[in-house]
C-alpha positions as CSV (number, residue, x, y, z in Angstrom):
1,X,124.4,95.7,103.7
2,X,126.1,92.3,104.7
3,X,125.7,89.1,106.4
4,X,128.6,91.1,109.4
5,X,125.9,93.3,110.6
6,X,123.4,90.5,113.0
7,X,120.3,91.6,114.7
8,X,120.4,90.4,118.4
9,X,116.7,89.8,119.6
10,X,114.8,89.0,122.7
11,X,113.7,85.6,122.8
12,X,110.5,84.8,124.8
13,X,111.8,81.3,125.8
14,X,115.1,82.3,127.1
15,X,114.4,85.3,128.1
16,X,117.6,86.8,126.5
17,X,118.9,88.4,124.0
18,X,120.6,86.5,121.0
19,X,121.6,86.7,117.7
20,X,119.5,85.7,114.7
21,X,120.8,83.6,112.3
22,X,118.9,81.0,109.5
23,X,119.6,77.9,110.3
24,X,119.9,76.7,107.0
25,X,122.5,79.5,106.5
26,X,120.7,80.9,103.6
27,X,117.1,82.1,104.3
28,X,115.1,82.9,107.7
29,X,111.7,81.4,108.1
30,X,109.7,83.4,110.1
31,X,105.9,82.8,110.9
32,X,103.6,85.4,112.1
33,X,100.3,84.6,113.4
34,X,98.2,86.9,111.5
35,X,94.0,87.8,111.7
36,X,90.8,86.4,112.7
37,X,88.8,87.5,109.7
38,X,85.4,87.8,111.7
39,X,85.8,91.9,111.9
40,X,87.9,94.4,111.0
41,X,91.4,94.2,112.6
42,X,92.0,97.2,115.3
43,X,95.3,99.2,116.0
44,X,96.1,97.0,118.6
45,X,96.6,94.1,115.9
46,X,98.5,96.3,113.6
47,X,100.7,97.4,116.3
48,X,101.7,93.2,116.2
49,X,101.9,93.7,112.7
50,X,103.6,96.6,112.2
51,X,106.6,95.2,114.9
52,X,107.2,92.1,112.6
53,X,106.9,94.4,109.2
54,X,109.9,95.9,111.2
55,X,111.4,93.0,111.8
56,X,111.4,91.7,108.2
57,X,112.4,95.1,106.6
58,X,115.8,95.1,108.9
59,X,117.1,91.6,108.6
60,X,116.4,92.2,104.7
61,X,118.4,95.4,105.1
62,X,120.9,93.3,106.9
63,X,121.2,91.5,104.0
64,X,119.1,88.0,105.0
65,X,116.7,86.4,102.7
66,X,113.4,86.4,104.3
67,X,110.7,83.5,103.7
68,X,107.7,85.1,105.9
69,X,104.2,82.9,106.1
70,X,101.0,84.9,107.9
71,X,98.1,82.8,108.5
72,X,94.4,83.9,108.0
73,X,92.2,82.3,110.3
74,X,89.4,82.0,108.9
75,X,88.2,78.7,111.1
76,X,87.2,80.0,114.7
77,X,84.6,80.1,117.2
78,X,84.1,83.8,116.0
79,X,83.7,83.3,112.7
80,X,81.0,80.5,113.1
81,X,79.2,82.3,114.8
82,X,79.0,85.0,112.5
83,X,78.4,83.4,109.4
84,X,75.4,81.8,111.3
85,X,73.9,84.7,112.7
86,X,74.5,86.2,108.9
87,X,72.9,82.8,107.2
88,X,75.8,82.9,105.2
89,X,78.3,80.5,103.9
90,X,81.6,80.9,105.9
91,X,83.6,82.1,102.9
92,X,81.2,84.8,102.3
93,X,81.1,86.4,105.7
94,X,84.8,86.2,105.9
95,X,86.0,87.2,102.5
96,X,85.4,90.4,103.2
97,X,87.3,91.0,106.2
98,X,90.3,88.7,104.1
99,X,89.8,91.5,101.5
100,X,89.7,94.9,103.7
101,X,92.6,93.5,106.1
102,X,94.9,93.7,102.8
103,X,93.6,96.9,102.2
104,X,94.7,98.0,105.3
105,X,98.1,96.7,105.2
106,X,98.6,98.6,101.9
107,X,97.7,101.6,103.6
108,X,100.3,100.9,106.2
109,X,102.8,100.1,103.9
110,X,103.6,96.7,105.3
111,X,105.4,94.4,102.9
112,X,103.4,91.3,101.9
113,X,104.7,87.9,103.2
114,X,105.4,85.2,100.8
115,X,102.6,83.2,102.2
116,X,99.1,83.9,103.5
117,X,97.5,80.9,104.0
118,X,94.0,80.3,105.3
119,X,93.1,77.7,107.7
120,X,90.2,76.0,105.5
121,X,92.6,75.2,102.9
122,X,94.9,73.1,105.2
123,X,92.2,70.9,107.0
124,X,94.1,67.6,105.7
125,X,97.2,68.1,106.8
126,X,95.3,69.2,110.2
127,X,93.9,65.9,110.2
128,X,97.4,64.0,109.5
129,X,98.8,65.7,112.9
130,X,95.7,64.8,115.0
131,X,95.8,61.0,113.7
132,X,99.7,60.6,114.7
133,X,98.7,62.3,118.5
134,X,95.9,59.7,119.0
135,X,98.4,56.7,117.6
136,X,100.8,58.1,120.0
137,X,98.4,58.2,123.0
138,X,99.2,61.8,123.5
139,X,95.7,62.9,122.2
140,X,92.3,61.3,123.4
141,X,88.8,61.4,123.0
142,X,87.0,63.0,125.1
143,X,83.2,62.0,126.5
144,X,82.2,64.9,123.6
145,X,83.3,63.3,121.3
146,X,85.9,65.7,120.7
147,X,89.7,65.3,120.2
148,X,91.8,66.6,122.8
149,X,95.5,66.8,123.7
150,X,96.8,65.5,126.9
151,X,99.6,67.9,128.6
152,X,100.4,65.6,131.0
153,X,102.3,63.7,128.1
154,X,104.3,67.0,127.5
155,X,106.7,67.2,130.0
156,X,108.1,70.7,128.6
157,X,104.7,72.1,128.7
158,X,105.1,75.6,130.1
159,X,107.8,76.4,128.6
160,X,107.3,79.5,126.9
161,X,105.5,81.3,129.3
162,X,107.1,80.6,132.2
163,X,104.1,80.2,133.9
164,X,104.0,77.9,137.5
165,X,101.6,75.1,136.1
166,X,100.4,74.0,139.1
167,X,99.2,77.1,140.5
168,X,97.1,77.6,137.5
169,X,93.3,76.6,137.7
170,X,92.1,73.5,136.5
171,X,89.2,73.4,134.3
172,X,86.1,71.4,135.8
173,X,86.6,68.5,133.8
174,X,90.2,69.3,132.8
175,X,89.2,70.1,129.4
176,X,89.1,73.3,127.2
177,X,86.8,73.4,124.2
178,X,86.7,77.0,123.1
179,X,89.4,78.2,121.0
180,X,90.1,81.2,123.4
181,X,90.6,80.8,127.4
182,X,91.9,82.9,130.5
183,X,95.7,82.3,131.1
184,X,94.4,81.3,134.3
185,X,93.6,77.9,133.3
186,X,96.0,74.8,132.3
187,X,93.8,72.3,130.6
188,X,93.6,69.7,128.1
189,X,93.1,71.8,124.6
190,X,90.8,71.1,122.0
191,X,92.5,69.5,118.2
192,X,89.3,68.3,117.1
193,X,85.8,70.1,117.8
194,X,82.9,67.5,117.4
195,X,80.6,68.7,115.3
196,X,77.1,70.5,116.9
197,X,74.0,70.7,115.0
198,X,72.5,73.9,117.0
199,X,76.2,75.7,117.7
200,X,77.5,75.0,114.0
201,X,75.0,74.7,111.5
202,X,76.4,73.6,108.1
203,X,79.9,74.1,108.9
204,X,82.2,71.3,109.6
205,X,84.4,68.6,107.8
206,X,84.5,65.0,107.6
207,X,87.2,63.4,109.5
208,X,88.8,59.7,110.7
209,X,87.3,61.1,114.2
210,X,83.5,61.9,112.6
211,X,82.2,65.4,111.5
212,X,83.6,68.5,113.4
213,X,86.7,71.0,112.8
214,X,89.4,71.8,113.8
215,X,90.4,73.7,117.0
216,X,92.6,77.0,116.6
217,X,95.6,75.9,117.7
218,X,96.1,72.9,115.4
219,X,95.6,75.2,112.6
220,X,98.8,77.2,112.8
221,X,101.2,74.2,113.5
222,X,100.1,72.4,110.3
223,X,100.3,75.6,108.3
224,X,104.0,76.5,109.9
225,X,104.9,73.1,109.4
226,X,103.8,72.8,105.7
227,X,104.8,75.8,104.6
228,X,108.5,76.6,106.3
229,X,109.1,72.8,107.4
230,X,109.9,71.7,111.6
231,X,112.6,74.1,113.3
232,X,111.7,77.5,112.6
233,X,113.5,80.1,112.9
234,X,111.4,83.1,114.5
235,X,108.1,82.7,115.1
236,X,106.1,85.9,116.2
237,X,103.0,87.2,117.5
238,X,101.2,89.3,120.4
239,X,102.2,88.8,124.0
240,X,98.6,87.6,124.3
241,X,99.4,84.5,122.2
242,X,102.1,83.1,124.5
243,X,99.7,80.9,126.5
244,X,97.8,79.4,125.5
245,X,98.2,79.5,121.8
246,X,101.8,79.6,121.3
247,X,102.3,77.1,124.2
248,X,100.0,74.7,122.8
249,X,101.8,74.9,119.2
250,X,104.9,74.2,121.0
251,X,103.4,71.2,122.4
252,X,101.0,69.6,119.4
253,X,104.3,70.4,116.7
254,X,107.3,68.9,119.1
255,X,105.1,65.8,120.0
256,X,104.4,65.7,116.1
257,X,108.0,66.0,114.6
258,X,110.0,64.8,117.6
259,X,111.8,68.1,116.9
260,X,112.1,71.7,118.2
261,X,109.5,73.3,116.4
262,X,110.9,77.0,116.9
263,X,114.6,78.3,117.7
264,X,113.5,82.1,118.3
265,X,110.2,83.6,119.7
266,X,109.4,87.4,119.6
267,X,106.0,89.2,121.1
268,X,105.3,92.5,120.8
269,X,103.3,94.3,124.0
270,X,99.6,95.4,124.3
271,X,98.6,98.6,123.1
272,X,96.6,100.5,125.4
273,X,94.3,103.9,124.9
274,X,94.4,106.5,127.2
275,X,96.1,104.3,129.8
276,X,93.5,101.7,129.0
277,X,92.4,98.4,128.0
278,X,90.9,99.5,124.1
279,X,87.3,97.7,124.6
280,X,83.9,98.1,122.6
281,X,82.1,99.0,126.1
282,X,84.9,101.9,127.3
283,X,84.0,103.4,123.8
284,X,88.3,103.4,123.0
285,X,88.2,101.2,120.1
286,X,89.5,102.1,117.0
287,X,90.0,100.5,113.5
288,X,92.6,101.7,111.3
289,X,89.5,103.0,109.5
290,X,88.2,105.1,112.5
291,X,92.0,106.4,112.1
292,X,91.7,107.3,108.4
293,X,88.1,109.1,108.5
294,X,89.5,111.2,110.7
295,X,92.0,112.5,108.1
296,X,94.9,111.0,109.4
297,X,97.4,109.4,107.1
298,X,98.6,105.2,106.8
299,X,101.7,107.2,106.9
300,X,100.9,109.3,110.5
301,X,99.3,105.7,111.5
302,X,102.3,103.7,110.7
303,X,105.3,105.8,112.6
304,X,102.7,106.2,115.7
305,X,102.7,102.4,115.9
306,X,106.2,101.8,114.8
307,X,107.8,105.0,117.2
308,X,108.1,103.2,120.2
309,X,109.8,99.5,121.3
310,X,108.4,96.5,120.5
311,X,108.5,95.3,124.3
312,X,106.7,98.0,125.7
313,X,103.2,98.9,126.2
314,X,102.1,101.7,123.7
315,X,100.0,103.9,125.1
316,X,97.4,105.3,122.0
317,X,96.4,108.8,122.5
318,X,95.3,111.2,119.7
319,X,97.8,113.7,121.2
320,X,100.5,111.4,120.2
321,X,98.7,110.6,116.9
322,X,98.9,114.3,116.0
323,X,102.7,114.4,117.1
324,X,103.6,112.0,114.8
325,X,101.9,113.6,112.1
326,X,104.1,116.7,112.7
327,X,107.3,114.3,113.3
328,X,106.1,112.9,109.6
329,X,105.8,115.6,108.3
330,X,109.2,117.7,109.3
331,X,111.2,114.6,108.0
332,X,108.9,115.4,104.8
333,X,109.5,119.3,104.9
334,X,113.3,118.1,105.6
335,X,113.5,115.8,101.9
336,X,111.9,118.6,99.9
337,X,114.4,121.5,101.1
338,X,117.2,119.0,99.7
339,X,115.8,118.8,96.7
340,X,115.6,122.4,96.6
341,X,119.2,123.0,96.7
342,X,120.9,124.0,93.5
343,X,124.3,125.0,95.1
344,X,127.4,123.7,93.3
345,X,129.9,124.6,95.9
346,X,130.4,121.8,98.5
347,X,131.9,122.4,102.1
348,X,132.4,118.2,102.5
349,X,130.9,118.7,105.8
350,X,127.4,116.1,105.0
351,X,129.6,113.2,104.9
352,X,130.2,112.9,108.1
353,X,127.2,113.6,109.2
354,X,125.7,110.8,107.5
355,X,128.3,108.3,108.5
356,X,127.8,108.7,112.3
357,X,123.8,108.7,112.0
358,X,123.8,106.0,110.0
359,X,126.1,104.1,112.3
360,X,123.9,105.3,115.0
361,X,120.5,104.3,113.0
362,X,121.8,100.7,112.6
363,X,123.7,100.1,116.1
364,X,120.0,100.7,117.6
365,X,118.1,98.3,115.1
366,X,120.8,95.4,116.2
367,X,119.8,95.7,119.8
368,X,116.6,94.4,119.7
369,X,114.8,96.9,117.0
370,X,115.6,99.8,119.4
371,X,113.5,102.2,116.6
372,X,113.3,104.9,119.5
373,X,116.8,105.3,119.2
374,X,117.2,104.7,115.1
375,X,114.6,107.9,114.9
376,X,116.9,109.8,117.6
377,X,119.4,109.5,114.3
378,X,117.1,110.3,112.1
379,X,115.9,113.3,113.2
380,X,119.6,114.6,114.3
381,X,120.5,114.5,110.6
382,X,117.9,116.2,109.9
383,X,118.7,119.1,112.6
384,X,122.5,119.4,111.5
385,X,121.8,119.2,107.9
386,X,119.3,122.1,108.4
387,X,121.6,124.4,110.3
388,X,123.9,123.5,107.3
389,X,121.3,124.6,104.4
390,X,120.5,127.4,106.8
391,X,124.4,128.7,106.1
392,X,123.9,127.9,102.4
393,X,126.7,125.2,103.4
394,X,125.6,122.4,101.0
395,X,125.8,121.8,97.7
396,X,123.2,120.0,95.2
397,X,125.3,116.6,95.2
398,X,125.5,116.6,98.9
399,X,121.6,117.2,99.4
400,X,121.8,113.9,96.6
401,X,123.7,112.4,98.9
402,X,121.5,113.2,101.7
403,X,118.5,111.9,99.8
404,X,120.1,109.1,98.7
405,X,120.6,108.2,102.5
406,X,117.2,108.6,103.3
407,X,116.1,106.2,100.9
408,X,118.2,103.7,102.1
409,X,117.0,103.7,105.7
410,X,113.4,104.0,104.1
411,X,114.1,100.2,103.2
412,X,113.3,99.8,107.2
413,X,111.1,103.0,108.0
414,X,108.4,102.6,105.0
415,X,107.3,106.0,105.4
416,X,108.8,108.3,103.8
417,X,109.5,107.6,100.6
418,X,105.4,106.9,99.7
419,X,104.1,107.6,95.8
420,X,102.2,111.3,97.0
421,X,100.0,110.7,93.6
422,X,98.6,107.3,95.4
423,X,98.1,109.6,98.8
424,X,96.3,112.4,97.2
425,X,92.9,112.2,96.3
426,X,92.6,112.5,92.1
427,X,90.2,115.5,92.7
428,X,93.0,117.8,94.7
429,X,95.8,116.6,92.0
430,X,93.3,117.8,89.1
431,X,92.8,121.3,90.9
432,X,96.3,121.4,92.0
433,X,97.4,120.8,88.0
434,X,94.5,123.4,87.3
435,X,96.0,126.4,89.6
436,X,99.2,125.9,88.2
437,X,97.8,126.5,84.3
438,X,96.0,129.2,85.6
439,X,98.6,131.2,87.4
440,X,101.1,130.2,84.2
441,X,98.0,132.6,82.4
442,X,98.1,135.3,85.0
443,X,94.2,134.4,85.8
444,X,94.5,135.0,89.6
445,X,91.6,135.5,90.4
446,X,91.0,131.8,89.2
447,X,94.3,130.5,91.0
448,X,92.7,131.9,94.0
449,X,89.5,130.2,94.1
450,X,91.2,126.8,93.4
451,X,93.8,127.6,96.3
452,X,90.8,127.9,98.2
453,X,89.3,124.9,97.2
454,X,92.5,122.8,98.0
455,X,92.2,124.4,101.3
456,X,88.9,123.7,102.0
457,X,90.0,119.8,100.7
458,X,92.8,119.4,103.5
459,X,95.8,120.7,101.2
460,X,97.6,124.3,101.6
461,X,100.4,125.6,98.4
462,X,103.7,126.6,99.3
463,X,105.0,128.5,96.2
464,X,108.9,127.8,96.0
465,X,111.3,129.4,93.5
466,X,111.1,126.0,92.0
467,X,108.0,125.7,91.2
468,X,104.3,125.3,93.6
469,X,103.9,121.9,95.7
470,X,100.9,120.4,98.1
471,X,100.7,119.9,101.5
472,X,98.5,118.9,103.8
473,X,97.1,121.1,106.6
């Protein structure tokens, strides 16, 4: 791909449409607010983070450089608590969640950022920003003892969310000291949490301002800042980060730098269950391990979340989790019949094909990541090439061809294309390798029992002329 191909994508602030360029001309700096590390994340957050895994796969297919930073927050009300209630160090209760959340993005096959940083590691330049707000006048101190910013000194506050300010609540003393509030009110945020013997034990840092830490928001401006510099180029995130979290960057990192702090903002929409809110208490939550122990795939998980647009609400059901298994698994069926084909003689009718899907495929990625229509493409090939094999109308170099094609839009999909030997469990390969020795020495009876222990393991064998492959159920 080139630089003449430009993704045009909806920007929160303006509310349109527009084209996405680096403004350094080179490389595209992109942040991503990534997880709380006091649980495991849920499908709603990798539905977030699956959308900008998409978005960072097509502008590097569009031939952009991509310099990505995902923060770990591992600094919150949350995970306070927990390491608390656990008597633990904070590091130890939230390693492990650090550690499982990158296990689960390998399952997905999202591509790793360049930069993960976690919030303890940047307390400093936390610090730095807070002492320039309160020599500025635009942060205070509050009767707390806490540090607090003033949004009465930011006269664009508001602007990302479009919200009407003045209708909005005001907190009882104007103040907001929790990390997390209701976009119902507009207060003074927190920079600076005074430190609290009985709320936070052990846990907090020495500062200009006394012993505390810092409040969630602060975290990710310093960390964008340091790390990709002022003027970003996209930053992304839930739709539940627009206000207050993203609003309140906007505000701490403009009054900071005297600049714009970012030229693009992208949100993906809520993912619901059922038609629901996905909550502990309506017993519709769900983990991307839930997912997995019940023998679905990172791969079946993956195109579920990534099947529909970004800006709508996805609607989980396990109807639609089992669909996209099937969908998954005819694009599979569809790559092995190609390699299949040994055919010499060509009918030079797969060339077209493949031209006007893949013009198709990346037309609908340039309007705002329309994936529902890239897939549309997809999955046409797939029918007319079939009808084609059907006929015995292809040859070997054109199913190549064909192959080769699916690879290259793979650079954007990321599931098809998946080492099987890392998918299949060690035990199936063994008795898969097993049944194949044993049928190579006529011992049927053998070849039998290990077909039915691959069945019994998830996997069926569909013999070919080629040679025997797995599958699963």
């Amino acid at each position: 791909m080139s630089l003449l191909t430009y993704l045009h994508l909806y920007n929160t602030e303006t509310r349109k449409k527009e084209k996405i360029l680096p403004k350094d001309g080179k490389t595209l700096r992109i942040y991503t607010c990534g997880p709380t590390i006091y649980n495991y994340a849920h499908i709603g957050n990798f539905r977030t983070y699956i959308f900008e895994d998409l978005l960072r796969r097509v502008l590097k297919y569009f031939g952009f450089s991509v310099k990505q930073v995902m923060n770990i927050t591992d600094i919150d009300d949350k995970t306070i608590n927990g390491a608390i209630e656990k008597k633990v160090s904070l590091h130890e209760y939230t390693e492990p969640f650090r550690q499982a959340f990158f296990d689960d993005i390998t399952t997905l096959n999202i591509e790793k950022a360049e930069f993960y940083p976690k919030a303890t590691q940047y307390i400093e330049q936390m610090i730095d920003i807070i002492v320039k707000l309160l020599d500025r006048k635009i942060a205070y101190k509050g009767s707390d003892g806490s540090i607090y910013f003033s949004i009465a000194k930011f006269k664009d506050y508001g602007k990302l969310s479009h919200l009407d300010l003045k209708s909005l609540k005001k907190g009882a003393s104007n103040r907001i000291s929790s990390d997390e509030y209701e976009k119902e009110n507009a207060s003074d945020f927190v920079l600076w949490k005074a430190y609290v013997e009985k709320r936070d034990g052990d846990i907090f840092w020495n500062s200009p301002f006394g012993k505390g830490r810092p409040g969630w928001h602060i975290e990710c401006s310093a960390m964008a800042l340091k790390l990709l510099g002022s003027k970003i180029d996209i930053h992304c995130g839930g739709v539940d980060n627009i206000f207050p979290h993203h609003e309140n960057e906007i505000a701490q990192s403009e009054t900071f730098t005297n600049e714009k702090f970012v030229i693009h903002w992208a949100h993906a929409e809520h993912l619901i269950v059922d038609g629901k809110k996905m909550s502990k208490s309506l017993n519709n939550f769900y983990t991307l391990r839930d997912l997995l122990s019940m023998g679905f795939s990172g791969r079946d998980i993956r195109y579920m979340l990534m099947n529909s647009h970004y800006r709508t609400q996805l609607n989980f059901t396990f109807d639609g989790l089992k669909a996209s298994k099937a969908s998954i698994q005819r694009i599979l069926d569809f790559a092995e019949r190609l390699k299949s084909i040994k055919d010499e003689n060509s009918n030079n009718l797969v060339e077209k094909i493949i031209e006007k899907e893949k013009k198709r495929f990346i037309e609908s990625l340039t309007d705002d990541l329309n994936i529902s229509l890239a897939l549309s493409s997809l999955f046409d090939l797939i029918r007319e090439i079939n009808h084609l094999i059907d006929d015995k109308k292809i040859s070997k170099k054109e199913a190549l061809k064909t192959l080769k094609f699916l690879k290259e839009i793979d650079q954007v999909l990321g599931f098809i294309f998946i080492d099987k030997k890392e998918e299949i469990p060690q035990i199936v390969q063994e008795a898969f390798e097993k049944r194949k020795d044993a049928r190579k020495n006529k011992n049927f009876a053998l070849a039998d029992e290990l077909r039915d222990f691959l069945f019994d393991h998830g996997y069926i064998i569909e013999d070919l002329p080629d040679g025997a492959r797995l599958k699963k159920k």
